[in-house]
C-alpha positions as CSV (number, residue, x, y, z in Angstrom):
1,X,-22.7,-172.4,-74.7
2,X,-20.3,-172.2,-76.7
3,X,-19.4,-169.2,-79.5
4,X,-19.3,-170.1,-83.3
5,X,-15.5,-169.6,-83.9
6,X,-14.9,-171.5,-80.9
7,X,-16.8,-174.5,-81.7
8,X,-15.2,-174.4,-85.4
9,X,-11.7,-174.6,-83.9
10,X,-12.6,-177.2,-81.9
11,X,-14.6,-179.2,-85.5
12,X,-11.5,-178.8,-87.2
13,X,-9.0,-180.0,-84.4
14,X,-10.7,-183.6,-83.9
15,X,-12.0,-184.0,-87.7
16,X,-11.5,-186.8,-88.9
17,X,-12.0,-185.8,-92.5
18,X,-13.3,-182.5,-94.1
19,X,-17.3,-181.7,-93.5
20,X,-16.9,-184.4,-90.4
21,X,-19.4,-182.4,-87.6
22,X,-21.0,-185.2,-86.1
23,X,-18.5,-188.0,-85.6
24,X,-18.1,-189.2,-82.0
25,X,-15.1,-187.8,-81.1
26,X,-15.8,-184.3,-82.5
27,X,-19.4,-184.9,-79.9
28,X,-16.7,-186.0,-77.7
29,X,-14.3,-182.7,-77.9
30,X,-17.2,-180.3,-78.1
31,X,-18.8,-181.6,-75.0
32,X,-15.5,-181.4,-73.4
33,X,-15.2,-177.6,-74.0
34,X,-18.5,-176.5,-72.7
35,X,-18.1,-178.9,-69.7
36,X,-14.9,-176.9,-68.7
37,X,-17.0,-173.4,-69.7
38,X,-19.6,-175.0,-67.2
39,X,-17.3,-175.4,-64.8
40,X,-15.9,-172.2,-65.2
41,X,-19.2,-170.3,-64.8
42,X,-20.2,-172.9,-61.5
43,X,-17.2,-171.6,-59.7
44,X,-18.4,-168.1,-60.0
45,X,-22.1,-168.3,-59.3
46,X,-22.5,-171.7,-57.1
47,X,-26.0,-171.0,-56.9
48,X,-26.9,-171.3,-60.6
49,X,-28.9,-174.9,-60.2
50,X,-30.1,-174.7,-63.8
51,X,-26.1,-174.4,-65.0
52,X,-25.2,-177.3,-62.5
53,X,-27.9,-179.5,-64.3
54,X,-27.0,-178.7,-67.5
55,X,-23.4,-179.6,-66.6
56,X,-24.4,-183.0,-65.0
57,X,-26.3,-183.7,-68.3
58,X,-23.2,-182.9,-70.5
59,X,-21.0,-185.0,-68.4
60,X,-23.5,-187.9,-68.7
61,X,-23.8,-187.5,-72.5
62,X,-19.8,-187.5,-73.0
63,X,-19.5,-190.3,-70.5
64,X,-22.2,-192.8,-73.0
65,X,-20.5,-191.1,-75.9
66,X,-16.9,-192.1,-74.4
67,X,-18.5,-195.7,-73.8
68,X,-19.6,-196.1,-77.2
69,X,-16.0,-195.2,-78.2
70,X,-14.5,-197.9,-76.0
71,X,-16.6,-200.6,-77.9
């Protein structure tokens, strides 16, 4: 999960105007970040089954969101 300020840097870096939140590619960029912070935590507890699921479910949800992009 990601912090507050974290997730705000991250808004403001892919907005595409001001008060944008929900756009695809801020989705898109958020998703990113936590999947890495997934990954991150995996590495050091490879036993953590509910993480890996979580991160599978992110990873699906950026790859439709990606796909929706492409159209």
């Amino acid at each position: 999960m990601l912090d507050i300020k974290k997730k705000q840097t991250v808004i403001k870096k892919f907005q595409t105007h001001a008060g944008d939140t929900g756009s695809s590619e801020v989705q898109i960029a958020i998703l990113t970040t936590e999947i890495e912070e997934l990954i991150g935590h995996l590495k050091l507890h490879p036993k953590d089954h509910s993480s890996r699921r979580g991160l599978l479910r992110k990873v699906s949800a950026r790859r439709r969101l990606m796909r929706y992009l492409k159209k």
